[in-house]
ZADREN-587698 format. One record per residue: x, y, z of N, C-alpha, C, CB in turn; residue number from 1. Coordinates in pm, whole numbers. Atoms other than C-alpha are relative to their C-alpha. Glycine has a CB too. Layout:
BEGIN
R   n_east   n_north     n_up   ca_east   ca_north    ca_up   c_east   c_north     c_up   cb_east   cb_north    cb_up   pos
R        X         Y        Z         X          Y        Z        X         Y        Z         X          Y        Z   NUM
...
//
This chain:
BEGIN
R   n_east   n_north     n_up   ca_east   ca_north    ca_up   c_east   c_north     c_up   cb_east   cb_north    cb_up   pos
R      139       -42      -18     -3536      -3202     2846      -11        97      119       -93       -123       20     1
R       44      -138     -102     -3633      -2861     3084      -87      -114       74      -105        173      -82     2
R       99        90      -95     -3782      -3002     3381     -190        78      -17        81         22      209     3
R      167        -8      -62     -4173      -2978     3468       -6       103       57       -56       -104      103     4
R      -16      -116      -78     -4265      -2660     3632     -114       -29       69        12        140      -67     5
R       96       -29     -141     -4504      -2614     3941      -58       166        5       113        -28      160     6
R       35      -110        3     -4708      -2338     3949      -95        58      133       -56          3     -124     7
R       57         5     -150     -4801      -2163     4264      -57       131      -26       114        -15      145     8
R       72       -98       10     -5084      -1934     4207      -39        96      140      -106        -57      -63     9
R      -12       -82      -93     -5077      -1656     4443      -76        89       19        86         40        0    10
R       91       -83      -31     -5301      -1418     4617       15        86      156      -119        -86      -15    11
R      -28       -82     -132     -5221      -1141     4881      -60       128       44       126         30        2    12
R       68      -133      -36     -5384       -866     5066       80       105      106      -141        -41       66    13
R      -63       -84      -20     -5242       -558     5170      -15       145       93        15          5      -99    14
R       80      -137       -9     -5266       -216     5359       58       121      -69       -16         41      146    15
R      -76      -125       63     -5114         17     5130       40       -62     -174       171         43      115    16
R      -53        31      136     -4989         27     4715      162       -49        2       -18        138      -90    17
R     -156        48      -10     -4597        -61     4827       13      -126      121       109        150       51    18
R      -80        69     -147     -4395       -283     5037      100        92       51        89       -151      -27    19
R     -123       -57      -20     -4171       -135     5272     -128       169       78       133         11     -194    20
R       63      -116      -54     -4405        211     5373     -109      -108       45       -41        142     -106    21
R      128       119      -47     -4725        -71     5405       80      -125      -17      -163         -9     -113    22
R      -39       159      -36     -4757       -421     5477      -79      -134      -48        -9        -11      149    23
R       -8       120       73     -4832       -751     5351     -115       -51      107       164        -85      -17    24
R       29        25      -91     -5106       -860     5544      -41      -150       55       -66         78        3    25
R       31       132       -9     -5177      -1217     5459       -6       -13     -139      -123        -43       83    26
R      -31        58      145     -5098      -1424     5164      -37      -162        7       176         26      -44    27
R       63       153        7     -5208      -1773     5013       56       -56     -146      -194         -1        6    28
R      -53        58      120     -5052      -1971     4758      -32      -169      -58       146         19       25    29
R       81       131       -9     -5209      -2261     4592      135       -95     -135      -226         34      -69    30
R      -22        92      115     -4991      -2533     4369      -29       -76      -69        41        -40       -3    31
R       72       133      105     -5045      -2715     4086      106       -18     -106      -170         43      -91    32
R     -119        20       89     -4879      -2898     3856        4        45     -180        22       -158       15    33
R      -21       -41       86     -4821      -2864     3501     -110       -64      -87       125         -7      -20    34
R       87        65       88     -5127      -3103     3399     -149       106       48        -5       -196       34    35
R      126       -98      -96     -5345      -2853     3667      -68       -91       70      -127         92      -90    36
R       21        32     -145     -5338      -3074     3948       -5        73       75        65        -63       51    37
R      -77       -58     -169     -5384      -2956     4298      101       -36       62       -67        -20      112    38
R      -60        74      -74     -5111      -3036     4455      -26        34      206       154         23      -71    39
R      -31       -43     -113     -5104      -2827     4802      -34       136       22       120        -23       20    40
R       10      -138      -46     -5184      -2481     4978       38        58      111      -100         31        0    41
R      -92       -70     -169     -4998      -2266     5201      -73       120       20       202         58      -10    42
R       84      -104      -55     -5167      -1969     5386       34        93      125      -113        -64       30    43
R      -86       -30     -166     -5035      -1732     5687      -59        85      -11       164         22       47    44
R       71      -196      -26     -5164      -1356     5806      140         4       85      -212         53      130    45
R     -172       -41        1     -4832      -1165     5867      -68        84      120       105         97     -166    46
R       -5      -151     -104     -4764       -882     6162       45        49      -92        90         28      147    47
R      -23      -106       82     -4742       -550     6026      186         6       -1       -91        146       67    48
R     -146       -43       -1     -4360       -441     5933      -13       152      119        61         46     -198    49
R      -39       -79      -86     -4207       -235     6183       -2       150      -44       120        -45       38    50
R      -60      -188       50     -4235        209     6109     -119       -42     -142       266         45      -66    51
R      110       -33       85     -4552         98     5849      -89        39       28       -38        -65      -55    52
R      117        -7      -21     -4863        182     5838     -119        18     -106         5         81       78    53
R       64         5      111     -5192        159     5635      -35       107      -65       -88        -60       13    54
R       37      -116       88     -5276        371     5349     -147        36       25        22        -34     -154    55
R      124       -30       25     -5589        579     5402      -83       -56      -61        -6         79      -36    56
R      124        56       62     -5770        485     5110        4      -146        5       -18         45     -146    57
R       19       134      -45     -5687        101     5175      -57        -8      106       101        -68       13    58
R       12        35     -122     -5760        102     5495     -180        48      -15       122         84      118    59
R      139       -40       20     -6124        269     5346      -46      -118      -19       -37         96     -106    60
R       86       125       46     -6177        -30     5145        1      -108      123        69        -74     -148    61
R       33       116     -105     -6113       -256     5464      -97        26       75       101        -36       90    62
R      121       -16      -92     -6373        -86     5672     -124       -18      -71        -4        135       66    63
R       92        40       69     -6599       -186     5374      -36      -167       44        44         29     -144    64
R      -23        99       10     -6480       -532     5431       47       -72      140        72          4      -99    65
R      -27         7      -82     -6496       -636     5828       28      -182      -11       -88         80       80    66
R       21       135      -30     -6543      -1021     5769      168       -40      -36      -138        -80      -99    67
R     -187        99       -1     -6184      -1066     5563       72        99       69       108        -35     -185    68
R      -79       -95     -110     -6024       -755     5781       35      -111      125      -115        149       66    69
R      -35        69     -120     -6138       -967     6080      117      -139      -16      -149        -51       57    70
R      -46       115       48     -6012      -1292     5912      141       -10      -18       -60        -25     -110    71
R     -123        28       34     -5655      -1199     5799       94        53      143        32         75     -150    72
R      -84       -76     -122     -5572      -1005     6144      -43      -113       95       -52        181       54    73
R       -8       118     -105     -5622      -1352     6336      139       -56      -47      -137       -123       -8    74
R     -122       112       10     -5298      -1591     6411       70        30      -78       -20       -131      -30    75
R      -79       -30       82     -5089      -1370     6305      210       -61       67       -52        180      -18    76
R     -158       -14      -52     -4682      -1453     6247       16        77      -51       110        -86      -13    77
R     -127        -6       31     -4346      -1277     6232       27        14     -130        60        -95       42    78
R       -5        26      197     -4283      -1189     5827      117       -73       -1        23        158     -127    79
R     -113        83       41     -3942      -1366     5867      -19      -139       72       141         71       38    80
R       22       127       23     -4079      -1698     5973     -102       -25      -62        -2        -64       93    81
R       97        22      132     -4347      -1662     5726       41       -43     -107       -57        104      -46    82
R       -1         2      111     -4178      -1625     5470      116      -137      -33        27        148      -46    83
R     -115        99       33     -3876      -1891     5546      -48      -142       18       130         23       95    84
R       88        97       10     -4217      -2124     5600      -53       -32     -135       -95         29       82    85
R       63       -56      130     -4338      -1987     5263      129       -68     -106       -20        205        0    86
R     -104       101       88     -3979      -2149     5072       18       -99       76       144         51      -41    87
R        9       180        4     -3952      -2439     5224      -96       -80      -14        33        -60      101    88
R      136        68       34     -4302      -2547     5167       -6        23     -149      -137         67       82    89
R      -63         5       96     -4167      -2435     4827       50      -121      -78        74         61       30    90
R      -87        77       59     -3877      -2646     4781      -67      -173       36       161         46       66    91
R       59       135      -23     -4105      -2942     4968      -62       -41     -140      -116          2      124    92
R      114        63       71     -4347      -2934     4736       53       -22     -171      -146        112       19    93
R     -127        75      100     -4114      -2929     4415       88       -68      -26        53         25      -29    94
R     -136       129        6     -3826      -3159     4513       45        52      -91       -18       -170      -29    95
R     -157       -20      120     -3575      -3164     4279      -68       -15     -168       156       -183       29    96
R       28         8       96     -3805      -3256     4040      -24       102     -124       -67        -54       31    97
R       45      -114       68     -3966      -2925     3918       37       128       25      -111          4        7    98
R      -40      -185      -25     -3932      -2543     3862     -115        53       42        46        103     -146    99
R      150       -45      -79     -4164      -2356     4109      -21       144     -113        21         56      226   100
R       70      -119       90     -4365      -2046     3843      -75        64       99      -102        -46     -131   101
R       91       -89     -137     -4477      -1783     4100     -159        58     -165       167        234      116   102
R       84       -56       76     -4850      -1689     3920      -71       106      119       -96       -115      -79   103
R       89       -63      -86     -5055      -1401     4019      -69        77     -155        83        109      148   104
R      114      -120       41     -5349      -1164     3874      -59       121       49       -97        -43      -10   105
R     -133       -52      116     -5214       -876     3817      147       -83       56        36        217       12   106
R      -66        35     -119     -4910      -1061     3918      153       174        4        77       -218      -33   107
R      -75      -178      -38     -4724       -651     3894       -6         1      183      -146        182      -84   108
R       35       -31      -97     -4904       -638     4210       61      -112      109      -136         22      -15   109
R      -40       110     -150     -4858       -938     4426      206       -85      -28      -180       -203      -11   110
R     -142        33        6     -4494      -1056     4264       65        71       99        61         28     -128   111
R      -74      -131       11     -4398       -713     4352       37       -35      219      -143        189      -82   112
R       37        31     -118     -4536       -765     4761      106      -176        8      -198          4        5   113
R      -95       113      -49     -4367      -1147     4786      127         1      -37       -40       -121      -35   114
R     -122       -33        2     -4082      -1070     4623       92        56      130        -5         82      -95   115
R      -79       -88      -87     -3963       -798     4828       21       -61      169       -84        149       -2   116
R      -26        75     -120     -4033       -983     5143       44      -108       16       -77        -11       57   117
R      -46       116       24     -3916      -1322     5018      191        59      -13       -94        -75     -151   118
R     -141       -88      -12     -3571      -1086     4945       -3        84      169         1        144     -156   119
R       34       -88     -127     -3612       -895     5288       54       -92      116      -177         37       19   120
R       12       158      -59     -3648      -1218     5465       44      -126       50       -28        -40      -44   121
R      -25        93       37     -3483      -1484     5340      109        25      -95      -102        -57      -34   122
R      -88       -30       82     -3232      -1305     5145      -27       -33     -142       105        -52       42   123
R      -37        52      143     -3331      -1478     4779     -136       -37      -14       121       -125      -26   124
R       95        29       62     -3643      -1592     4600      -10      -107      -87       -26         86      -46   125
R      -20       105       74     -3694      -1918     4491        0        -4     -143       -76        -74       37   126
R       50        18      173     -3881      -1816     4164       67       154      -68      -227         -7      -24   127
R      -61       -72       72     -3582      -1600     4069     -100       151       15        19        -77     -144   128
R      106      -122       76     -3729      -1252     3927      -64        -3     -107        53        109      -34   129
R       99       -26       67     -3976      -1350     3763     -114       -34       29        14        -27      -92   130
R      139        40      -83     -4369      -1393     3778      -86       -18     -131       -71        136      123   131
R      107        23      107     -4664      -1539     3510      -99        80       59       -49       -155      -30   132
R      133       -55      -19     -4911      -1251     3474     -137       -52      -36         5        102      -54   133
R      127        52       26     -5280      -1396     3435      -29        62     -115      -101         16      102   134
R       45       -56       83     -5369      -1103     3278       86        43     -158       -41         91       78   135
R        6         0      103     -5187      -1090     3011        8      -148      -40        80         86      -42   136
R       71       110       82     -5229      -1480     2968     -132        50      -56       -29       -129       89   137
R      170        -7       62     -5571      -1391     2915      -28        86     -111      -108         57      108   138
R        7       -61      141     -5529      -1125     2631      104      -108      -73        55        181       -8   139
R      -57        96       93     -5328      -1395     2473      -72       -99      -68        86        -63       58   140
R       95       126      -16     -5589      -1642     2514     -120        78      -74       -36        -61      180   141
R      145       -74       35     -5858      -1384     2410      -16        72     -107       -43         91       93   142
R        9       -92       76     -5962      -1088     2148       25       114      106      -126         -4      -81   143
R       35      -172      -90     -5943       -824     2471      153        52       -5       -71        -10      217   144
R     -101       -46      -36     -5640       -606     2496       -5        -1      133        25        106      -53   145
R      -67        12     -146     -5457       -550     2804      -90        66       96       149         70       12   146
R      127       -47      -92     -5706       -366     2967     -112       -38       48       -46         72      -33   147
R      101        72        3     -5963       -548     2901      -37      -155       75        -4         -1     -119   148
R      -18        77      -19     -5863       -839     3011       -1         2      162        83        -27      -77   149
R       27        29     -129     -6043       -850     3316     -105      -169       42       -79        147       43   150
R       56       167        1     -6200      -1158     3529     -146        15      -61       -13        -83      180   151
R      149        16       60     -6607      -1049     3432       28       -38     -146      -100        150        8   152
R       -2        -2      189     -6487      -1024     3039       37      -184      -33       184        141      -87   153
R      -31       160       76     -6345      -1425     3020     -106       -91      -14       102        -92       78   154
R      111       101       50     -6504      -1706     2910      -57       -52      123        57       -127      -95   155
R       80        96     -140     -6790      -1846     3159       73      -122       35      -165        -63      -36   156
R      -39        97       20     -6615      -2171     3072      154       -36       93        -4          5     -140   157
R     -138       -55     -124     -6307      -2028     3320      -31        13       87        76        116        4   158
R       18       -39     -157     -6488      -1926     3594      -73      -111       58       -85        142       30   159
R       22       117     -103     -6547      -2131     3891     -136        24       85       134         -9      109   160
R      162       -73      -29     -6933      -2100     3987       19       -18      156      -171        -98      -77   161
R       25        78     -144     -6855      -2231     4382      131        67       81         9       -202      -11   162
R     -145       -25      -53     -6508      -2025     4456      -15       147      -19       137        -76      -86   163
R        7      -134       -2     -6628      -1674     4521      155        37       13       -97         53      117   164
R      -95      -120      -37     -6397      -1333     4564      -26        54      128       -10        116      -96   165
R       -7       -23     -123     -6386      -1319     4916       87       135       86        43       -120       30   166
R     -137       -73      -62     -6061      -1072     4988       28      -105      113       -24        178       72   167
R      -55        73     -107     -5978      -1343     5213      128      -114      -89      -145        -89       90   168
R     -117        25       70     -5633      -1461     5077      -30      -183     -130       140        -17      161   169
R       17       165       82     -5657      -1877     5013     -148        37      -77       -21       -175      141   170
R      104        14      102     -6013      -1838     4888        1        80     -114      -116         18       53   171
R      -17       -60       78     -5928      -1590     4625      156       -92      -56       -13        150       49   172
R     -124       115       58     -5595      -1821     4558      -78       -71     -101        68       -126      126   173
R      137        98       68     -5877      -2090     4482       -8        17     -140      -159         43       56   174
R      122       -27      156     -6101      -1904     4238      117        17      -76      -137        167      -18   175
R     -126       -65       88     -5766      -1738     4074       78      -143      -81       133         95      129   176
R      -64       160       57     -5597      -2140     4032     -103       -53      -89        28       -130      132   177
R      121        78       83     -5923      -2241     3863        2        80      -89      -149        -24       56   178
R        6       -43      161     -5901      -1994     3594      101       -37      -20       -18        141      -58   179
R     -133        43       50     -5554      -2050     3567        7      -120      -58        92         -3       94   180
R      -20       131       80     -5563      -2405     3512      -85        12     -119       -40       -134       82   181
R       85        16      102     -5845      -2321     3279       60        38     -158      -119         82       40   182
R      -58       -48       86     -5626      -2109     3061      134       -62      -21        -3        122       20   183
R     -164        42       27     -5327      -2315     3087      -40      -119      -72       117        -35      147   184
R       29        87       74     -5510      -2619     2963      -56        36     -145       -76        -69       70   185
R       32      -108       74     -5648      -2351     2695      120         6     -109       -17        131       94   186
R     -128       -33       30     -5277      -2243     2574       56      -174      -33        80         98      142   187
R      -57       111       44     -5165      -2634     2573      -81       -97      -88        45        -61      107   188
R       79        66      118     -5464      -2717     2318       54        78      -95      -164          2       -1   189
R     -107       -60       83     -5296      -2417     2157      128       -75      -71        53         91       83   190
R     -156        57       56     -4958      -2571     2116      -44      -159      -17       160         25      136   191
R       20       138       64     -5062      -2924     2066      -44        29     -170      -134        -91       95   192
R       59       -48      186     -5279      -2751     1695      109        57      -55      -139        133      -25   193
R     -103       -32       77     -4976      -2584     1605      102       -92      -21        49        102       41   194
R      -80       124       82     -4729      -2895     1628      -94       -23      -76        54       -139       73   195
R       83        68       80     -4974      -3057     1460       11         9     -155      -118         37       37   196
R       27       -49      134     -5022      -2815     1187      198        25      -58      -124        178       16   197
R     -137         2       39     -4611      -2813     1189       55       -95     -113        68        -27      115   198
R      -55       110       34     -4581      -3159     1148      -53       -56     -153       -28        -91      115   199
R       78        -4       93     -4847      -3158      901       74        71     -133      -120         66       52   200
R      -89      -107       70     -4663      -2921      704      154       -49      -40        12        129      104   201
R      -98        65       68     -4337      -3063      709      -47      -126      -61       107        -23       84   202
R       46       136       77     -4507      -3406      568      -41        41     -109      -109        -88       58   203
R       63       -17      140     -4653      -3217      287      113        36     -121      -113        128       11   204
R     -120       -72       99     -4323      -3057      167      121       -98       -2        60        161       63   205
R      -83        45       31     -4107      -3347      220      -26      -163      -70        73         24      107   206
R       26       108       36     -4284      -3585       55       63       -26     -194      -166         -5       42   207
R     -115       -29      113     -4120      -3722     -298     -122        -2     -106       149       -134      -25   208
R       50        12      124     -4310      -3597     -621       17      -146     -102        60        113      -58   209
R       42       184      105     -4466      -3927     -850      -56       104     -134      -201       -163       99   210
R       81       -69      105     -4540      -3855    -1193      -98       -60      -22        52         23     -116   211
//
């Protein structure tokens, strides 16, 4: 049997479109398990990387945005004890039991940002190279193509009326884990109707003709 996986929905803010020219400026990662428990949340605001600096037009949208600007540039660490805080609060919170699933929305964007500094860092990445995009769960889950498949377009029935979009890392973790679990419990009513209709199916065809 594949073990249980852990899913650590992720959310990071940035001053620039790369890692490596910009910087990572604070990140928040929320776990849950595979039933969409909470389990735990980790949270840090990083120092800038050394020879970066912010991208113009990011750095526009932050002067839009002084409350999470102010918020993620407090108590800041070090990106290499961030991030070697960031896997072992990892491997704590999975034990041996489970496989940690890095999630993000887009996760293009934020894989792309923890990756590179989780490699940078720490030399290696717990959750391998790979990452569960939201958005295309959600055209899976939906009629919208890939484009479409934004957070206003999903079902009310996903969104979390009490867990605004803050740009402030953990509270956007939050709202982001609450659709997630919404669509993951979504997807596993999915696959429960299709065994179903499997099992259903093989019972019809292996049953023995009576005259």
């Amino acid at each position: 049997m594949p073990k249980p996986e852990t899913y650590f929905v992720t959310d990071i803010e940035t001053d620039g479109p790369i890692p490596g020219p910009h910087s990572m400026l604070s990140f928040a990662s929320v776990a849950y398990s595979d039933s969409g428990e909470l389990l735990d949340t980790f949270s840090v605001n990083l120092e800038t990387l050394d020879g970066a600096s912010g991208h113009p037009h990011t750095m526009k949208f932050w002067a839009s945005e002084p409350d999470a600007w102010a918020t993620c540039r407090s108590d800041l660490v070090a990106p290499d004890m961030a991030m070697k805080d960031f896997v072992k609060w990892i491997r704590i919170t999975c034990g041996k039991l489970t496989n940690p699933v890095f999630v993000g929305y887009p996760a293009g964007f934020d894989f792309t940002f923890v990756f590179w500094y989780l490699v940078k860092f720490t030399g290696d990445s717990p959750f391998s190279w790979s990452a569960l995009d939201m958005k295309t769960m959600a055209m899976m889950l939906t009629d919208f193509p890939y484009k479409q498949a934004i957070k206003p377009r999903l079902p009310k029935e996903w969104l979390p009326e009490n867990l605004p979009h803050t740009h402030i890392a953990l509270d956007d973790a939050l709202e982001q884990g609450h659709i997630f679990c919404a669509m993951l419990k979504e997807w596993q009513k999915h696959v429960q109707e299709r065994k179903a209709a499997e099992m259903l199916s093989e019972s019809s065809t292996t049953e023995p003709e009576t005259n």
